[in-house]
N, C-alpha and C positions, 0 to 999 in steps of 0.2 A: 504494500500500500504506500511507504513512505516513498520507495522509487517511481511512483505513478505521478505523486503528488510533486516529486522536484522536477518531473520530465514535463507536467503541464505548466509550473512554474515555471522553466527555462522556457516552453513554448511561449507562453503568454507572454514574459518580457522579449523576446524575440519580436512577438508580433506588433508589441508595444512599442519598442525601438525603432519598428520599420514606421508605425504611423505616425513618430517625431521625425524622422527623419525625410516624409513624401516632402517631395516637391513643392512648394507653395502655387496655390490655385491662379494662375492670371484672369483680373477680372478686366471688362471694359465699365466706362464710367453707366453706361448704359444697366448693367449688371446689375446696377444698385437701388433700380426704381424698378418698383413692383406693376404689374400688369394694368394698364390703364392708367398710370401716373402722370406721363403728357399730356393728357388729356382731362385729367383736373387740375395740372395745371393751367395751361391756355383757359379752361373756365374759369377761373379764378382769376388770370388778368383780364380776360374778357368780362366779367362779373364788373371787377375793379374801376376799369378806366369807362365803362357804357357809365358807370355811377356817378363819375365825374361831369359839369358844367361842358357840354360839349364833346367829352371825353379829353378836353383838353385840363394838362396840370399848368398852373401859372409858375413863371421859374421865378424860384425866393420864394411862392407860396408856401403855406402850410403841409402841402402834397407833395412837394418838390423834395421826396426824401429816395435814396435806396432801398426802397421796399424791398425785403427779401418773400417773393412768393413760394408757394410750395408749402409742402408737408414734412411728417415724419416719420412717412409710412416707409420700412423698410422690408427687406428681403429675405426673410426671417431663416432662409435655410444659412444664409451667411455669417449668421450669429459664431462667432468662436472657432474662424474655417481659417488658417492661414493661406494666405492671400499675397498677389503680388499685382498694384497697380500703379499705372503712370499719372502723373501730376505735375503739376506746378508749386514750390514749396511759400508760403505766406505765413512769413515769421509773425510771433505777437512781438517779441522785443528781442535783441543780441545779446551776448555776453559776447566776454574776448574771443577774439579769433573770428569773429563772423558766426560763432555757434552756436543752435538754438537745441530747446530742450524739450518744446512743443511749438507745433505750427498749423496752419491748416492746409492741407493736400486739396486743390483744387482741380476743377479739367480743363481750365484754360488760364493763358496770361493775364493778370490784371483782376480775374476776379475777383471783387471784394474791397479793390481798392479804388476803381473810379467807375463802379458800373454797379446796381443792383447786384447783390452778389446771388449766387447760382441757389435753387435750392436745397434747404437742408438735406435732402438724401442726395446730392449733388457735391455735399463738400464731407471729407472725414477730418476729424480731428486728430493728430498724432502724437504720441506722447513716446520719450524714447530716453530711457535711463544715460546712457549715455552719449552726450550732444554731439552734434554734426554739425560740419564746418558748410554754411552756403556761399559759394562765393556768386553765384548771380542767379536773382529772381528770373532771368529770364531762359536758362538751364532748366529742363523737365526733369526729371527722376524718377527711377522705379522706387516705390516702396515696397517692402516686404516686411509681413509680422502678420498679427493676428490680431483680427478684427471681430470686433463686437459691434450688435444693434445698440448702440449707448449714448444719448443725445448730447452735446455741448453748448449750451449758450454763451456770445459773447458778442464783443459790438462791431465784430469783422462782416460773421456772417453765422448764424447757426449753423452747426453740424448732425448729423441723423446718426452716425457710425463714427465709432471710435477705434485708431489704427494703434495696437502698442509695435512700434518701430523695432524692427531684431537686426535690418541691413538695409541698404541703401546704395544705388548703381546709379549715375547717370543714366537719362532713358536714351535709347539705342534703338534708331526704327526697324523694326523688325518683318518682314516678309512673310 
């Protein structure tokens, strides 16, 4: 009995080793929005601006903000999957060297910073024990770690998913 029990034991951590050790899942930013999610969005800006005087916003008005549209409806089989996705990195603040210690991973240039920024299930939040040198916002990057459905508010842009950061490549278009 005790030789059955240490051969399922070797098994199990075997099998357990091999599922630490799969590949990280590459997602597209697409991946992240659940079925029908474009299309609550568009009604909800369509909702929005038909509401407005004309559908016009006055600039310097009251209206005239970065509205972040969207939801926090996410993807739920992705919850706790390691994951490898491309982005644009959008520091909160530097420490020396250029290196941050959370940021937010967006799907395009400039999100957040001079545009309505993308939907919450559109941006992750990443958090990464230890900081990573950016040398320019305008460099994509894969990230890799493991991500959770776990919401972040801040005054960038909400986030729907949270990325904890394990590695980090420049992104590299791939075929």
């Amino acid at each position: 009995m005790r030789v059955i029990l240490s051969v399922l034991t070797i098994l199990m951590a075997a099998m357990t080793a091999r599922a630490d050790d799969a590949p990280y899942r590459t997602l597209t930013w697409d991946d992240l929005m659940p079925a029908g999610e474009w299309e609550r969005i568009n009604q909800q800006m369509h909702d929005f601006f038909e509401g407005q005087a004309g559908g016009m916003i006055i600039e310097g008005g009251a209206l005239d903000v970065a509205r972040q549209f969207g939801t926090y409806n996410v993807v739920t089989e992705l919850n706790d999957q390691k994951v490898r996705l491309p982005g644009f990195v959008l520091p909160f603040e530097y420490a020396a060297g250029k290196k941050v210690s959370e940021f937010l991973l967006v799907p395009y240039f400039g999100a957040c910073l001079h545009t309505p920024p993308p939907p919450p299930n559109q941006i992750v939040y990443v958090i990464t024990a230890e900081p990573i040198a950016v040398e320019s916002l305008w460099q994509p990057i894969w990230a890799h770690g493991s991500l959770v459905t776990q919401r972040h508010l801040n005054g960038l842009g909400d986030a729907a998913y949270t990325l904890q950061l394990e590695q980090w490549e420049p992104y590299q278009w791939e075929d």
